[in-house]
Structures are given as structure tokens and as C-alpha cells.
MITORKE-672231 format. One record per residue (C-alpha): z, y, x; residue number from 1; residue in three letters. Coordinates in steps of 0.001 Angstrom, whole numbers, plus 500000, padded with zeros to 6 digits. Layout:
N
c3	c2	c1	i	aa
Z	Y	X	NUM	ALA
...
REM end
This chain:
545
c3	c2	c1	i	aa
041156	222115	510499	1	UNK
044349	223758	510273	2	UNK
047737	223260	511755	3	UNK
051163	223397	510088	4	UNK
054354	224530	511302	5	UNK
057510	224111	509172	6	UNK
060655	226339	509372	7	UNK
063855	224576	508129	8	UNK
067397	226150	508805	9	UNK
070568	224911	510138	10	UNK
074139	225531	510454	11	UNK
074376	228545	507382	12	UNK
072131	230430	505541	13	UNK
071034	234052	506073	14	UNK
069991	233379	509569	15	UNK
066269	235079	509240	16	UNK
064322	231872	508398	17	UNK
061577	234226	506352	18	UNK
061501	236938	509155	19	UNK
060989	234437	511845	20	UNK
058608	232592	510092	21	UNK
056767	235837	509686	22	UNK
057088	236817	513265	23	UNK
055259	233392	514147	24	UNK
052898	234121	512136	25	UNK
052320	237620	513902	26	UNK
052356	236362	517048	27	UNK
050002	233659	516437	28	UNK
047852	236282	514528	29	UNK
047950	238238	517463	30	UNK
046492	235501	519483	31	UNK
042905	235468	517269	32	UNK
043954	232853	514617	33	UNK
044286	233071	510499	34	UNK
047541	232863	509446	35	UNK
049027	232226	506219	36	UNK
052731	231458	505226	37	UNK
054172	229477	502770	38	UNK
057545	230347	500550	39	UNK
059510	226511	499761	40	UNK
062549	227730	497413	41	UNK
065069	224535	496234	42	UNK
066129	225935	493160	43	UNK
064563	224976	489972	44	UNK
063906	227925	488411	45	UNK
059717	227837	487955	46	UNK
059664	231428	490000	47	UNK
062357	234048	491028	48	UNK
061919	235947	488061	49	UNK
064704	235724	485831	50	UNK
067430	235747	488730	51	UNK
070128	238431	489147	52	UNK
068994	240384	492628	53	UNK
072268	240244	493099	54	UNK
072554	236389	493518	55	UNK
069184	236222	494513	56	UNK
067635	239247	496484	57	UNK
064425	241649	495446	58	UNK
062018	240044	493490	59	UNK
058791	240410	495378	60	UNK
055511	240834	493353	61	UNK
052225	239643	494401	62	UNK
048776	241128	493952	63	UNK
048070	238604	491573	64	UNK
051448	238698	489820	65	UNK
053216	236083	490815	66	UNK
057223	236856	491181	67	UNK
058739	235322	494157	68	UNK
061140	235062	496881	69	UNK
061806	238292	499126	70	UNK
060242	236300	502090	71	UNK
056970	236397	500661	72	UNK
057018	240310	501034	73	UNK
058368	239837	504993	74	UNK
055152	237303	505585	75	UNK
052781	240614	503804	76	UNK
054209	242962	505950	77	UNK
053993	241045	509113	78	UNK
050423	239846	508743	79	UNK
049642	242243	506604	80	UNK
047909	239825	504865	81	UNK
047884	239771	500055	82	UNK
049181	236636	499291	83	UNK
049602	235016	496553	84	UNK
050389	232128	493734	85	UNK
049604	229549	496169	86	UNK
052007	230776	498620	87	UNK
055048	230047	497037	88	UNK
056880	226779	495621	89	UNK
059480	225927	493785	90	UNK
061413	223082	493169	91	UNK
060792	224082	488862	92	UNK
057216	224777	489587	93	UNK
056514	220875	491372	94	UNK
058434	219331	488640	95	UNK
056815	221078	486046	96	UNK
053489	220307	487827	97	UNK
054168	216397	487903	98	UNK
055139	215676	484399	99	UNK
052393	217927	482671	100	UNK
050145	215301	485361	101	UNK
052541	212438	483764	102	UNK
051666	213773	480330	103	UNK
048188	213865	480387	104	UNK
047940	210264	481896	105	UNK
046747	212111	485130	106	UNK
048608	209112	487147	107	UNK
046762	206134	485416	108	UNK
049929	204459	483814	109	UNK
051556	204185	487298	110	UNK
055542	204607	487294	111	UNK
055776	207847	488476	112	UNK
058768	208523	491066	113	UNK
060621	210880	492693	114	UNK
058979	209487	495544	115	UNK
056423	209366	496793	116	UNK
054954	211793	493558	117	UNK
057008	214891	494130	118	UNK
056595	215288	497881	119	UNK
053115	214455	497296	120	UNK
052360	217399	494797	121	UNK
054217	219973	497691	122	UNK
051456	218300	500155	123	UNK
048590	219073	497479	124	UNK
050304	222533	497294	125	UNK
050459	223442	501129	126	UNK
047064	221995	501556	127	UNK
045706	224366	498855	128	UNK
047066	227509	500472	129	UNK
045573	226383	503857	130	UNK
041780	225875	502474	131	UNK
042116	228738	499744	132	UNK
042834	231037	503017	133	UNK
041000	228950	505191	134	UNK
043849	229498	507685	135	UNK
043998	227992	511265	136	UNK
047306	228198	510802	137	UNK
049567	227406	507770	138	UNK
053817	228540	508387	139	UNK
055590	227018	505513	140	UNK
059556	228187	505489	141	UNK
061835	225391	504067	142	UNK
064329	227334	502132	143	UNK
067860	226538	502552	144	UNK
070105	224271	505155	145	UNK
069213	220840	506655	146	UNK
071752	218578	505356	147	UNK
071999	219687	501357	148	UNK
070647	217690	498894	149	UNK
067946	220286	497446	150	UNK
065553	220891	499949	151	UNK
065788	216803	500983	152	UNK
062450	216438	499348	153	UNK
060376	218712	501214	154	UNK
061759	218058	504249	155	UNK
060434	214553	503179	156	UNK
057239	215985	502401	157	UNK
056965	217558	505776	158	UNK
057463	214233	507225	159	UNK
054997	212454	504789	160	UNK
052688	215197	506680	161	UNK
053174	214635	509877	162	UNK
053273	210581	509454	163	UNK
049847	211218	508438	164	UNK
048431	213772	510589	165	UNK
050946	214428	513672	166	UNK
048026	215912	515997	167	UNK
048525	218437	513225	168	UNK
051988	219257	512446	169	UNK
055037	221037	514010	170	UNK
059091	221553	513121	171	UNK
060962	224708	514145	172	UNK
064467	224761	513556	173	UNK
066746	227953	513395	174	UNK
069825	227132	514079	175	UNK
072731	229745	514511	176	UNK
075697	229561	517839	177	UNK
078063	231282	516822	178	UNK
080891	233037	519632	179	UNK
084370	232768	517741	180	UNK
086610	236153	519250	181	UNK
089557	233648	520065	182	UNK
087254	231805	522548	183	UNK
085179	234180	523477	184	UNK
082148	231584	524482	185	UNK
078810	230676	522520	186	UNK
079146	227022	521143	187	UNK
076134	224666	520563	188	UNK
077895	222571	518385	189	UNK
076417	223314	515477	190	UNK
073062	223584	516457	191	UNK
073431	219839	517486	192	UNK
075105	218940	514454	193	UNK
072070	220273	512414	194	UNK
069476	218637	514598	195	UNK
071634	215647	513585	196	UNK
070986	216428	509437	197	UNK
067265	216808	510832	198	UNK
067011	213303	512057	199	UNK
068375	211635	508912	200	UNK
065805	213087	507385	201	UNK
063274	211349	509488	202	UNK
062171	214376	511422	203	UNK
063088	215706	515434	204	UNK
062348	219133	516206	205	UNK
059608	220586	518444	206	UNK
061345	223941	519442	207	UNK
064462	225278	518319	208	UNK
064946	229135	517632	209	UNK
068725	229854	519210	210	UNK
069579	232985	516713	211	UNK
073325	234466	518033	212	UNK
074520	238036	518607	213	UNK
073137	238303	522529	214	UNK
070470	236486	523999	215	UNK
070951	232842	525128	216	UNK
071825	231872	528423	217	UNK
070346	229189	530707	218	UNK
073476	226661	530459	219	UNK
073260	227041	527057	220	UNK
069598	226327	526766	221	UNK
070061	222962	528709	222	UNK
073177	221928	526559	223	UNK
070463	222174	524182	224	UNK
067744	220494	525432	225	UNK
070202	217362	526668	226	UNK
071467	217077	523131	227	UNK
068976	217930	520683	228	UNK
066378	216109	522761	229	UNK
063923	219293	523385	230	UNK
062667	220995	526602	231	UNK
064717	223617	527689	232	UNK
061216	226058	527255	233	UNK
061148	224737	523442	234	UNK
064414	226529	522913	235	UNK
063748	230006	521975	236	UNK
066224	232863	522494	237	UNK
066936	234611	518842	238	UNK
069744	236871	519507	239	UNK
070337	240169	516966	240	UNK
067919	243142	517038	241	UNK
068024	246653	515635	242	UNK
064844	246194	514022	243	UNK
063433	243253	512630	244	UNK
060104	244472	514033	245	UNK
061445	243597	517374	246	UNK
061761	240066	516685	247	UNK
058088	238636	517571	248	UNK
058596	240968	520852	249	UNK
061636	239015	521471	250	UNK
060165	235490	520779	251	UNK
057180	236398	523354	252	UNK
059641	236631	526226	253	UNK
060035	232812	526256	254	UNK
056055	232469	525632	255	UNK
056593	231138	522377	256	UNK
052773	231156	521239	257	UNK
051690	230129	524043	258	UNK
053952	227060	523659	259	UNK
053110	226676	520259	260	UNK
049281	226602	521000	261	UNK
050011	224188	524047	262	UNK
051711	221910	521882	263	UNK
048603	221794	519429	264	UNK
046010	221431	522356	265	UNK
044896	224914	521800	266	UNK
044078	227909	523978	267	UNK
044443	231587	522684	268	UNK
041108	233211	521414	269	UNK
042405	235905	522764	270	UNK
044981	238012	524664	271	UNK
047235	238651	522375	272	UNK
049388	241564	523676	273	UNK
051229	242724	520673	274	UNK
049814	246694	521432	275	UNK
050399	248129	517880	276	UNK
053754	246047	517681	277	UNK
055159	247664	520897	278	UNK
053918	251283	520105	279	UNK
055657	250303	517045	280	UNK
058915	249090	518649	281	UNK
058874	251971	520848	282	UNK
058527	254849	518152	283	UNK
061928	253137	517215	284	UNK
064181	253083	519651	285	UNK
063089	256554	520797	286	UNK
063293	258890	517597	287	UNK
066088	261042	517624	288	UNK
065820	263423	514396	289	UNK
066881	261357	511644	290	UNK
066264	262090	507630	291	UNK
068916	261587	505139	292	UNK
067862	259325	501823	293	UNK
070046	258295	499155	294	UNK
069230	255277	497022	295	UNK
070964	255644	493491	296	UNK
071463	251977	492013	297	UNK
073581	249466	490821	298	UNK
071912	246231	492284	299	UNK
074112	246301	495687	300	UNK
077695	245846	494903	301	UNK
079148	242219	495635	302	UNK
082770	242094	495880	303	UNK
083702	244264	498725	304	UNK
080206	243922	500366	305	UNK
076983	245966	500063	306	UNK
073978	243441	499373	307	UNK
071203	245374	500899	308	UNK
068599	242326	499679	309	UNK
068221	243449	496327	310	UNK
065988	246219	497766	311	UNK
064487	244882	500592	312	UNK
061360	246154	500313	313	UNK
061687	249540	498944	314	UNK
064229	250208	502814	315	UNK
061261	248749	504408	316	UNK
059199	251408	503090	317	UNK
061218	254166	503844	318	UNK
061554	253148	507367	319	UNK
057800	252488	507950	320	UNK
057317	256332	506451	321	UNK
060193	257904	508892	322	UNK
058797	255886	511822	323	UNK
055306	257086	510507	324	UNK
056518	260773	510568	325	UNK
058366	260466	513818	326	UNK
061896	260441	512016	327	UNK
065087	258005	512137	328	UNK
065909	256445	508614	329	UNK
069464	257227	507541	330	UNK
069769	255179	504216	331	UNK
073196	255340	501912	332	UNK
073488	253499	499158	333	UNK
074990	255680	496004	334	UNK
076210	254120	492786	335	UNK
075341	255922	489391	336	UNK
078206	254261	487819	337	UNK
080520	256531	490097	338	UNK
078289	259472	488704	339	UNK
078767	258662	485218	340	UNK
082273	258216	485642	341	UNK
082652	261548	487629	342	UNK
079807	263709	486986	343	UNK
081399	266569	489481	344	UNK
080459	264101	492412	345	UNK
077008	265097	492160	346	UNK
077010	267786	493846	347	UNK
076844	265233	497206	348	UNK
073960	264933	496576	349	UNK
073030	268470	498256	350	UNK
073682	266560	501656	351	UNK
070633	264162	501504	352	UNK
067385	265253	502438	353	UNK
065682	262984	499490	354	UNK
066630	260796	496769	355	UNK
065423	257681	495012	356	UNK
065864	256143	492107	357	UNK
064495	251917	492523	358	UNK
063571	249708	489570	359	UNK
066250	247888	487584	360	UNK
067003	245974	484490	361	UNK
069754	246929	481655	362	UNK
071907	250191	480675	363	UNK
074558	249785	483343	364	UNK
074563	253002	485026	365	UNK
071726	254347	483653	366	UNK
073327	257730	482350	367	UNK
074211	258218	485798	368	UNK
070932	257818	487590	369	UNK
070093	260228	485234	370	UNK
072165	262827	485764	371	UNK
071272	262392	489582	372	UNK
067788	262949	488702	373	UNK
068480	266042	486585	374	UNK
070732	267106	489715	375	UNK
067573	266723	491987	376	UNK
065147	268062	489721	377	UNK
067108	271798	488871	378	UNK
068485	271855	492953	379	UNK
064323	271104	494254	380	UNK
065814	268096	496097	381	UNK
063060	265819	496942	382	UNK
063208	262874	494566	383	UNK
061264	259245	494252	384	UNK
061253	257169	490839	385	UNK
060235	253955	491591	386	UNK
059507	251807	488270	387	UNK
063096	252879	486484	388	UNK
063657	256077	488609	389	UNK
059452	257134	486774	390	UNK
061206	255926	483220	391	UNK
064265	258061	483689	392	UNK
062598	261572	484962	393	UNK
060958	261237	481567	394	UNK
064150	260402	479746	395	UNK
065961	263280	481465	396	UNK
062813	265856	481479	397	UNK
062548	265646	477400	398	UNK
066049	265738	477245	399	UNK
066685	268798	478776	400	UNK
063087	270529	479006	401	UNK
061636	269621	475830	402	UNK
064796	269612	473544	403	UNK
064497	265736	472438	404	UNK
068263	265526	473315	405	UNK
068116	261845	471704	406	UNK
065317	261237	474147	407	UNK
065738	257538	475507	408	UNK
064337	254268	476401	409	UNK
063782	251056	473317	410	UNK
065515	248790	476321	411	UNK
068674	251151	475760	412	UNK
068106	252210	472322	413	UNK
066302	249932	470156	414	UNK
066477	251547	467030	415	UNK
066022	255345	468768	416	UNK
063820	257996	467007	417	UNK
062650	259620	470135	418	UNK
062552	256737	472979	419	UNK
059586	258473	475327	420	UNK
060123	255257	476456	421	UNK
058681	252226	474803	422	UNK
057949	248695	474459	423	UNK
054434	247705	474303	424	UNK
053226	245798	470751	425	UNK
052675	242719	472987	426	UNK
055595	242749	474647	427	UNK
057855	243553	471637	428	UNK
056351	239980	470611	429	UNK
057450	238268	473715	430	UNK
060731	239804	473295	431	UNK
061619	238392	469644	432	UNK
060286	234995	470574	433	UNK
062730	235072	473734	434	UNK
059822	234782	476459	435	UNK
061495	236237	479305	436	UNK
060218	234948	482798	437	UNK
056773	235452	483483	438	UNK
056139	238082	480483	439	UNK
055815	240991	481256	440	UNK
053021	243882	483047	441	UNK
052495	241937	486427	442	UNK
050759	242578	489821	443	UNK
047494	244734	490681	444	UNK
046290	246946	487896	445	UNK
043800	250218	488657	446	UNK
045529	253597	488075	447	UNK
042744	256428	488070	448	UNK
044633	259891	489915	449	UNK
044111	263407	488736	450	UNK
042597	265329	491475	451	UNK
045143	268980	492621	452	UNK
048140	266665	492260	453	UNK
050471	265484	494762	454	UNK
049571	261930	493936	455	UNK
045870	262875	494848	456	UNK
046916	264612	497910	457	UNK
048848	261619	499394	458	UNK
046445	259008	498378	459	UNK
043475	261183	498693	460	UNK
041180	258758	496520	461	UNK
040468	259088	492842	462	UNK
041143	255305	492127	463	UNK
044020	253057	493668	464	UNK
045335	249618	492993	465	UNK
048891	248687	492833	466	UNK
051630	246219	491791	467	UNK
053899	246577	488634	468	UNK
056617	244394	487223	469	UNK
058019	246018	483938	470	UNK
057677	245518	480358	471	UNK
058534	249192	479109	472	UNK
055933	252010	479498	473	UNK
055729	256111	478865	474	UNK
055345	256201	474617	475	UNK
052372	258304	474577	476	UNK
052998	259304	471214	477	UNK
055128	261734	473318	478	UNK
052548	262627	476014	479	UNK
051316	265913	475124	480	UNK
054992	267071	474458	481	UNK
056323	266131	477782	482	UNK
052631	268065	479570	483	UNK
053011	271541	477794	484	UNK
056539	271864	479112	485	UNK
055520	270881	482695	486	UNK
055605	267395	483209	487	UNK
052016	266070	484946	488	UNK
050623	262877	483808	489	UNK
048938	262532	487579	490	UNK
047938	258663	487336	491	UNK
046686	256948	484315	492	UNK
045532	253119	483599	493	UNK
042199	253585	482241	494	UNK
042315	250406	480789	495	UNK
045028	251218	478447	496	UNK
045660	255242	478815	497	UNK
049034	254153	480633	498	UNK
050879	256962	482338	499	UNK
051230	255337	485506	500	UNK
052409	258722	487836	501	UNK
054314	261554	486317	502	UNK
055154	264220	488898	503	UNK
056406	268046	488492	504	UNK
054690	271117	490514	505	UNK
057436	273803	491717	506	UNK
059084	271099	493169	507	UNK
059095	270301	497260	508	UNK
058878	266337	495959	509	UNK
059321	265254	492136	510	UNK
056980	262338	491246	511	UNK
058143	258818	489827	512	UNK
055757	255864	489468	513	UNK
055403	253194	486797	514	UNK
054456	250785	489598	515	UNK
056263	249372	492771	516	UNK
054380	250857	495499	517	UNK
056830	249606	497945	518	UNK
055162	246122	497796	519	UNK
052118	247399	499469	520	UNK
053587	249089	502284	521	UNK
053184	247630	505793	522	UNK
055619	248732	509128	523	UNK
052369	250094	511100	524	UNK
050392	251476	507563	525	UNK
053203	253145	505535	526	UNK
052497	253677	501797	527	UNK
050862	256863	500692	528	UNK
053476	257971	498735	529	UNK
056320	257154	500767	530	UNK
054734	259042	503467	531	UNK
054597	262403	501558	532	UNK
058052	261977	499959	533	UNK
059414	261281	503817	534	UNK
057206	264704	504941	535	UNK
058801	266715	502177	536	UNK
062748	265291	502899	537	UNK
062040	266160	506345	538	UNK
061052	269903	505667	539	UNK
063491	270251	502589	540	UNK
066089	270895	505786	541	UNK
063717	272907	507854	542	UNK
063357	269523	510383	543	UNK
059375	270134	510044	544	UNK
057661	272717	510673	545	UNK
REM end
């Protein structure tokens, strides 16, 4: 039978709801129990793939395709654990789900509500991810604050649940104290007033997680537990860590699992010491020779602020590579639009040890990107394409190698004579009938790797799975052009004779992929390829030997 724990939020968002639900997870992993984790997003939109990253965050990609919230990749990397479609819910997606029902007279002519019929369908939903997985434990991470109006109703479906079964169910609020400078003293004020939004919704709290820039202190924990009507051990201290891989460390100081599995009558299967976590945690704090990687986008400029979200998981990856090869992560954040504006700026680029290029919709600052890749390419500066970054070495390669100096892509030049980039037939379809979300090359297909390639060397396996999300590919009507002049096809589709790797010998690291192999790297199992592009930005400046 398994148990459910739900994560709500209070006092603001952006407290690390999805990375503490993940570190539960962990822990309770590490304990000897299955674990799964559920995504709850408010908004309406059927899935997270038609939103600005900007707004929004990445759009994580699931082995079977589904695009989601960014969460969904924290709960992979922490339980290392493929997810999928039945992970994640959306406000659009239950909706959607109840009036097709209503349509097809699935309801028997009954009136059907608000409630009791949408909270219901989120029960059928979080029940199917627990017996698809066959979890002993299901997390499911309200999204949002207690208190607004969009994530009332599945706070009311968690209730529904544990009305029904509450042997079986437990709440875990993150709350947030915040120490104003003026005062110079951590309030619990808020933290009670959100407790306060819980109740009205018909639910009290078994543990609250205490997030605030230090570590809680004992008066503060009993303020707590007086108000908010917990035991002073249910109220975990969350306080800011270098490293998010720290965080299920942290929550084991106040014996969170083992209060968790006390509360359900449970006793750990068995010890449950975190070992690969701390060797992990360790490798850390103590590295001292860093490596220097630029990202060149456009998806991380807010106002005055740097929205590091909209590529959560390709930073991930490069840190779980440094760590891997014993090296500290120094990641800078580059705009192409700077580069197109002022092309003699490039030559900064002599200062990082590696460069990549992430995935990314539209023309804005795409001329720049590529003359960054051109820069890498003629100065044997390690470079990663990811998705985009693949697209562009091709643009920029039969540019300036092959002569097609009109070389571009159809999503930047419809009407182009040489795009080396190109819209597949069945795409082009969903494009003139406006069928954005949902449309295009999704999740896990097989990509079959040349061997005596650097793709081959770093994956050493002939045949590999991994994730895409893009609807343009390499026109292959241009293929043997781009080959005689250099360029090596490394990783094809055999499916559809998709170039799926393009990389270029001579070159300390110069390979771009059509896929987002970010998605599949995990903090203790870094990805192939970000492992050998790390190795070679670490000897491009003599740091290995």
C-alpha cells in the first residue's frame, strides 16, 4: 500500500518546494523504499510547453515525451529514477480530462461540479502514478502558495485523501523566516500566517520545513511548535546551502526520515546512511581547481536580474561532470545579442576553458551564437551544441567551410535556398495548421554512434537512447556536402537517417547534439558527453595532465 506525502508552500514562492520534495524522496529512498514524485502545476496550460523559460523556467522532457515543469528533472536526478506522463498535473490537463469524461457521458447524466469531480480526477491521477510505479512512497509537490486561489483545489484534493485514508497520508509545509537587516532577528510570523491559509483549507501540517539563510534555532523552533500546533522535532531546519545536493544531508540532522517513517508506523528496511550522497557532498566543498564555461544564450535576462531557471538542467550537468573530474564549476552566462552587436567582444571568449551553446526558440541572437561558435571552432576552444548550439555549428560550418554563405535554418529563413537546416514534411504540416504545444520530435529516440569518434569514445556503446524536444533537423539533402569538407555525422537515427551528433576531428572538443543530453544526467552518474567536454576544458589550459 503506499503512503503519500504532500509538499505545499508558504509565505513566497521560489523557496525550493521541488528540491525538497526531491530530497525526501532521496532520503526515504535511501532508507529501502520506492519512491516516486509527483509535479501539481496551477496554471492551465495542458503542459509547460508553450511557456516563455523566461516566465516559466527550463522545460524538462521526459523519456516518454512529456514536457513539464523543471521540478520533474530535480525528482530524476535525486532518485535517479525516468519518470514520466503520470508524474505531472496540470490544472489544463484535469480540466481537459473531466469534460472529455462529461462528453462521452462517462458521469451517467450526473451534474458534474467543480467539486467533488475535479479533485477527484487529481486523486485518480496520484493514485495512478503510485500503482504504475508501484511506489511505497508517492511525494506529490503542490505548486504555488497556500492562500491563492489556484492551487485551492488540490489542496482540497489532498484533504479528500486524507479524509479517506489518514493512516496513509502526510502534509509538509515549507515555509520561509525571513531576517529583515533593520531588525536583525528571524521572524516566524509568516510561517504562522501560512499555517493559518493551511487550515482554511481544511488541512494542519505534520512537519514544517523552516527554509531561512542560517539554520534555525531552538527558540525559534518552539515559537513554532506553540503556534502552528507541531512538535518542536516536526520542524525541520532548511537554512541556505552551497549545493543543493547538500540539502537531504541537512534534513537528516533533525532525523527527518526517521520521523517521517515513525509517523507512518514504519521502520527503515534499512540503514540508510546517505554514503554516495556524502562522498558526493564532500568532493564539493573540497575541490579547489576550478574550470571556466561560458553559456552563450538569450533565455536569462529579466530586467536587471539573471534567471538562471531557464537552464536548470543543462548547469546541473556541468557541475555533475566538474565534480566527476575533480574540478570546481565556474559558469558565466554570455549574451549573443552583445556579440552581434559588437562582434570585437569575442575575443573574451579566449578566457573560458569551454563553451556552450543550449537549445532555444526564435532568431533573437542567433547571428551571435554563431559567430561565438565560429570563434571557438577556428581558436580550438572546446565547444558544446546542445539542440540549437548542434543546428548552428552546421549553419556556421557551411557557411564558412563549404561556401553556402546563404547557409541557414527554415525557422529563420523560410523561403532560404540553402537552409542545412530544415523542417521535417510532418512538422511543416503542424506548423501551417498552428499545432504548437505538444508537436514536435519528443523524448527517447535510439541514435546508432559511429565507432573512432569522440561520441563513441565518451559513450563507448554503439547504440544510446536519449531525449529530444525540437521540430527542425540537419537537411540531409546537404549531408554529404557538409562530410567531404570535415564535418562528422557521428550519431544517426536509424529510424529516419537523422543526423543526431555532428562533431569535428582537429579539434580538443567540437561536437553539438540534436538531442538534450542534459536531461539524463544524474549528480553521482554525469552524462557521457558532458564528461568528455569537462576533460577537454580542463586540459585546453594545461589543468590536466
Amino acid at each position: 500500500m503506499a503512503r503519500y506525502i504532500f509538499v505545499a508552500g508558504g509565505v513566497m514562492s521560489g523557496i525550493g518546494k521541488g528540491v525538497a520534495t526531491a530530497s525526501i524522496g532521496k532520503i526515504l529512498q535511501s532508507k529501502g523504499f520506492r519512491v516516486t514524485a509527483v509535479k501539481i502545476d496551477p496554471y492551465v496550460n495542458v503542459d509547460a510547453g508553450t511557456m516563455n523559460p523566461i516566465e516559466h523556467g527550463e522545460v524538462f522532457v521526459t523519456a516518454d515525451g512529456t514536457e513539464c515543469d523543471q521540478d520533474v528533472g530535480n525528482y530524476e536526478r535525486f532518485i535517479d529514477e525516468n519518470l514520466s506522463t503520470n508524474n505531472y498535473i496540470t490544472t489544463g490537463r484535469v480540466y481537459e480530462a473531466v469534460i472529455r469524461r462529461e462528453r462521452n457521458l462517462e458521469y451517467g447524466g450526473k451534474c458534474v461540479e467543480v467539486v467533488p469531480h475535479i479533485p477527484e480526477e487529481v486523486i485518480a491521477r496520484i493514485k495512478k502514478a503510485a500503482r504504475l510505479t508501484r511506489a511505497d512512497f508517492v511525494l506529490i509537490e503542490i505548486g504555488g502558495t497556500v492562500g491563492e486561489y489556484q492551487n485551492s483545489l488540490f489542496l482540497e484534493a489532498a484533504r479528500m485523501m486524507r479524509l479517506n485514508s489518514p493512516q496513509n497520508v502526510l502534509f509538509v509545509l515549507i515555509t520561509y523566516l525571513p531576517i529583515p537587516g533593520i531588525i536583525g532577528e528571524m521572524k516566524t510570523k509568516p510561517t504562522q500566517q501560512a499555517v493559518r491559509w493551511l487550515n482554511m483549507a481544511g488541512i494542519q501540517p505534520d512537519m514544517i520545513l523552516a527554509r531561512s539563510v542560517v539554520p534555525l534555532d531552538l527558540p525559534r523552533k518552539k515559537k513554532i511548535s506553540v503556534f502552528c500546533s507541531v512538535a518542536k522535532e516536526d520542524v525541520i531546519s532548511a537554512p541556505d546551502v552551497k549545493s543543493i545536493y547538500e540539502v537531504p544531508l541537512n534534513f537528516e540532522k533533525d532525523s527527518m526520515g526517521d520521523r517521517i517513517l515513525k509517523k507512518f508506523g514504519l521502520r527503515a528496511k534499512h540503514k540508510g546512511d546517505l554514503r554516495d550522497w556524502k562522498k558526493l557532498s564532500k568532493t564539493i566543498k573540497t575541490v579547489k581547481n576550478s574550470v571556466k564555461i561560458g553559456i552563450v544564450g538569450k533565455y536569462f535576462e529579466t530586467g536587471k536580474f539573471t534567471l538562471t531557471d531557464s537552464y536548470i538542467s543543462v548547469i546541473e550537468a556541468v557541475k555533475h561532470a566538474c565534480w566527476f573530474n575533480k574540478r570546481k564549476p565556474e559558469i558565466h552566462w554570455l549574451s549573443s545579442e552583445v556579440y552581434e552587436k559588437n562582434p570585437r567582444l569575442l575575443k573574451e571568449l579566449k578566457d573560458y576553458d569551454g563553451i556552450i551553446v543550449p537549445g532555444g526558440f526564435g532568431s533573437r541572437g542567433i547571428e551571435g551564437k554563431i559567430k561565438a561558435i565560429e570563434f571557438c571552432r577556428k581558436n580550438k576552444i572546446p565547444y558544446f551544441g546542445l539542440c540549437l548550439g548542434m543546428q548552428l555549428a552546421v549553419i556556421e560550418f557551411a557557411r564558412h567551410v563549404c561556401g553556402l554563405r546563404k547557409a541557414n535554418s527554415a525557422e529563420f529563413a523560410p523561403n532560404g535556398k540553402e537552409n542545412v537546416i530544415d523542417v521535417m514534411p510532418d512538422q511543416d504540416v503542424l506548423l501551417k495548421e498552428k499545432k504548437y504545444g505538444g508537436t514536435m520530435r519528443l523524448g527517447e529516440y535510439q541514435c546508432r554512434i559511429k565507432p573512432n569518434t569522440l561520441a563513441f569514445k565518451a559513450y563507448g556503446a554503439s547504440s544510446i537512447l536519449e531525449r529530444h524536444r525540437h521540430r527542425y533537423e540537419v537537411n540531409n539533402a546537404f549531408r554529404s556536402a557538409l562530410e567531404k569538407r570535415g564535418m562528422v555525422m557521428s550519431g544517426l537515427n536509424p529510424e529516419r537517417d537523422l543526423v543526431e551528433i555532428a562533431e569535428l576531428k582537429e579539434h580538443p572538443f567540437f561536437l553539438g547534439t540534436q538531442f538534450h543530453p542534459e536531461f539524463k544526467s544524474r549528480p553521482t552518474k554525469p552524462h557521457p558527453l558532458f564528461r568528455e567536454f569537462i576533460k577537454a576544458a580542463s586540459r585546453s589550459r594545461g589543468k590536466l595532465s
